[in-house]
Structures are given as structure tokens and as C-alpha cells.
C-alpha positions in Angstrom: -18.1 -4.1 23.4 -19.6 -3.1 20.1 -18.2 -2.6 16.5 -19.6 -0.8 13.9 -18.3 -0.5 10.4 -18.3 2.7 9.0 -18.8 3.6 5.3 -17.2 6.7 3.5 -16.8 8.9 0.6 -14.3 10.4 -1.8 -13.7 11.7 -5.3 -11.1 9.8 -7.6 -10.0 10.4 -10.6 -10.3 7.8 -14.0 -8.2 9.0 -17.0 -8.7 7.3 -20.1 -7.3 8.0 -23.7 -8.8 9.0 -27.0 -7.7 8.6 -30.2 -8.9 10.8 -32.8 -7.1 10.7 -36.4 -4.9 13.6 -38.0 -8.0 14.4 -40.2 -10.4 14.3 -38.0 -11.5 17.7 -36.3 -13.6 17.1 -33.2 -14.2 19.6 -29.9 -13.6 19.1 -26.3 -17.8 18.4 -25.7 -16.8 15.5 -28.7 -13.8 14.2 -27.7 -15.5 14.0 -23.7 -18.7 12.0 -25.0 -16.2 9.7 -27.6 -14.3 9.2 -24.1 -17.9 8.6 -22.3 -18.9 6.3 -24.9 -15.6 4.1 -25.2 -14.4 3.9 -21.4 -14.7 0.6 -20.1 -15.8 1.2 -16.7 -14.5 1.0 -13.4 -14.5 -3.1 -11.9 -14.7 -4.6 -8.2 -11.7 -6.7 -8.1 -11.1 -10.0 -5.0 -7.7 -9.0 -3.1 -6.3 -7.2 -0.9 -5.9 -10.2 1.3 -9.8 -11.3 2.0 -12.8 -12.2 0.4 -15.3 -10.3 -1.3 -14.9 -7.1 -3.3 -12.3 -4.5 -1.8 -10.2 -3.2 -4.9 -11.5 -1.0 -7.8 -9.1 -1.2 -11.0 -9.3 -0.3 -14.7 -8.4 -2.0 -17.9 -5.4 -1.3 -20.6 -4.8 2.5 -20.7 -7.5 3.7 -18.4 -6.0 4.7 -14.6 -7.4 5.7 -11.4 -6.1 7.9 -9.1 -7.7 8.2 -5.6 -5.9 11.2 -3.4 -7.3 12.5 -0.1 -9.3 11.5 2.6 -12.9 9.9 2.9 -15.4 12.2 4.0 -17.3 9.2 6.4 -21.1 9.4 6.1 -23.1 6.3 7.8 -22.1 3.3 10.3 -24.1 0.1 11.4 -23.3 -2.3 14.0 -21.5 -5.2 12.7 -21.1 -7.2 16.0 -21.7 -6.7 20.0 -20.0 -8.9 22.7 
């Protein structure tokens, strides 16, 4: 028997906030690069009851939101009996 793992694909969402100050007037294009510029970036977290890196999460504010399906692209063997 052979097993192949098989890697995949999908769009998820990262929300963040922005501050901007009563007197400041900024447009969408700057309040986008100010969120760009400040976001902390999306981390490989250890869980999900293994080893190795199998959870993506966020700090403070920030969220991810991952809804729908992989769209699977590539497979190698991992192991034949």
C-alpha cells in the first residue's frame, strides 16, 4: 500500500484594525498601506495535537478567518508498505 500526502490551497481572510485620530484625514489607499505597514504578520503555531507547525494564528486585535474548501494542487509519496 502507498500513502501520499497531499498539499492544498485556499484564501483566508486577516482583519486587522487601524487607528487614525479625530484630526487626522487619511484615504482608503492610506489607511490600507498604515494597515500594511503596522500588521504583525500571520505565525506558525505547535498544536493541534502533534509536532511541528500545523496552526496559523494572529496577535491582539488581528483575526483570521479561513471559510471554504482547499483547492488541492500537488501530492508526494510519504510511505509504501
Amino acid at each position: 500500500m502507498k500513502r501520499y500526502r497531499v498539499s492544498g490551497e485556499m484564501i483566508i481572510t486577516v482583519t486587522t484594525v487601524v487607528e487614525v485620530e479625530d484630526d487626522e484625514e487619511l484615504t482608503e489607499e492610506e489607511i490600507i498601506d498604515r494597515a500594511s505597514n503596522e500588521f504583525g504578520g500571520v505565525q506558525q503555531l505547535v498544536g493541534n495535537g502533534g509536532f511541528g507547525d500545523k496552526m496559523i494564528g494572529v496577535d491582539g486585535e488581528d483575526t483570521i478567518d479561513a471559510d471554504g474548501w482547499p483547492e488541492f494542487k500537488e501530492c508526494e509519496l510519504e510511505e509504501e508498505e
